[in-house]
C-alpha positions in Angstrom: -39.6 77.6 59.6 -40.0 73.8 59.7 -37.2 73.3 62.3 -38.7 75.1 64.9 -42.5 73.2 64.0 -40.9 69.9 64.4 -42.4 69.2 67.0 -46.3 68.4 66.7 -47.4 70.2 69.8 -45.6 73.5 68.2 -47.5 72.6 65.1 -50.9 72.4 66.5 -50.1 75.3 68.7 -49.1 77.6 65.4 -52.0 76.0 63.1 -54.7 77.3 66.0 -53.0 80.6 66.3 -52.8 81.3 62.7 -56.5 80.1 62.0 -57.7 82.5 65.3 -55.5 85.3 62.8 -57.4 84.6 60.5 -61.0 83.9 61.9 -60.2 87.3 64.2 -59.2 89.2 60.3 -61.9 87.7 58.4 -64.6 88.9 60.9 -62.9 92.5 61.1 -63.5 92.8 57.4 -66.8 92.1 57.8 -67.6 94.5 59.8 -65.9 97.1 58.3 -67.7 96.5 55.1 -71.2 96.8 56.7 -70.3 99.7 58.1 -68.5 101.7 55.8 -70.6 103.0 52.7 -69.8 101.4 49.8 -71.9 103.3 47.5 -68.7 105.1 46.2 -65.5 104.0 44.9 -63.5 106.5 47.2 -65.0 105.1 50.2 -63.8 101.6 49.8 -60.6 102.6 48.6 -59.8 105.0 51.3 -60.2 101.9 53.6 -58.2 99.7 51.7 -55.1 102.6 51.2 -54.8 102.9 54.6 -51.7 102.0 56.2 -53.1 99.9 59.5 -55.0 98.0 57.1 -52.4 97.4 54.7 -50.2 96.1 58.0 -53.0 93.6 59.0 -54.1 92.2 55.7 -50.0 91.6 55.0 -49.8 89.7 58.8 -52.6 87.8 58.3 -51.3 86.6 54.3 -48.2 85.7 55.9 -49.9 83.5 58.4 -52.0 82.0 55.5 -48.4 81.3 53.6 -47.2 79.9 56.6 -50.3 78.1 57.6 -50.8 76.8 54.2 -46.7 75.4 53.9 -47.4 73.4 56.9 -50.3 71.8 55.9 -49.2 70.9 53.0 -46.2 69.0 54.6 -48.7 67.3 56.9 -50.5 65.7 54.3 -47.1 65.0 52.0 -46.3 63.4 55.5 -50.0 61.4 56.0 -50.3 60.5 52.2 -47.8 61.0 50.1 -45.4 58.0 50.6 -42.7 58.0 48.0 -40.0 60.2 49.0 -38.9 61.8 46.0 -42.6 62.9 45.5 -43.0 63.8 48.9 -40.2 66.2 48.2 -41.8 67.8 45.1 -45.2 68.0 46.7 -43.9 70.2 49.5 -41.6 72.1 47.5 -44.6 73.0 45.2 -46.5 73.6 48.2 -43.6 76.4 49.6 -43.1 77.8 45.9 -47.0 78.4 45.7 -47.0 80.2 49.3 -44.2 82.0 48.5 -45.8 83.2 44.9 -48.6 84.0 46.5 -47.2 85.9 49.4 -45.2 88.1 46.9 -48.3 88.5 44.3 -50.8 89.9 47.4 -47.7 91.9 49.0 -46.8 93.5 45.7 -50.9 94.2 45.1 -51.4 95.6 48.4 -48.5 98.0 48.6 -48.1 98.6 45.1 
């Protein structure tokens, strides 16, 4: 994943896309919980056992993940001088991601 956003024009390109994801899901679930009736626990989870919602809120963690593993190499790269740490920091920033990706996945579709 890195390789290809070694370059920082690919970076800021991918950061803007994966925050407009985000923005666009964020907004979307809004909207969808002022309109659907949430007086009843059937109601919400019918919307959240769907299958096209399922396959959005999994795109949009994955952008997070991906989003999240880049910035955290950007600041290793801006503030984090020493090498060795620099290493450790962005491979605790991948391992949380990745954690994370796994534990909302495995929630979701579980």
């Amino acid at each position: 994943m890195m390789n290809i956003l070694k370059s920082g024009s690919n970076q800021w390109i991918f950061q803007r896309l994966s925050n407009a994801c985000i923005v666009a899901y964020s907004a979307c679930l809004i909207c969808l919980l002022c309109t659907v009736d949430l007086s009843s626990f059937s109601a919400v989870s019918n919307l959240f056992h769907s299958t096209w919602f399922k396959v959005i809120t999994s795109l949009c963690v994955i952008f997070f993940a991906f989003n999240s593993v880049l910035a955290g190499w950007q600041i290793a790269g801006d503030y984090v001088k020493q090498k060795t740490l620099n290493k450790l920091f962005n491979m605790i920033c991948m391992t949380a991601s990745a954690v994370s990706v796994v534990i909302i996945l495995a929630t979701l579709w579980g």
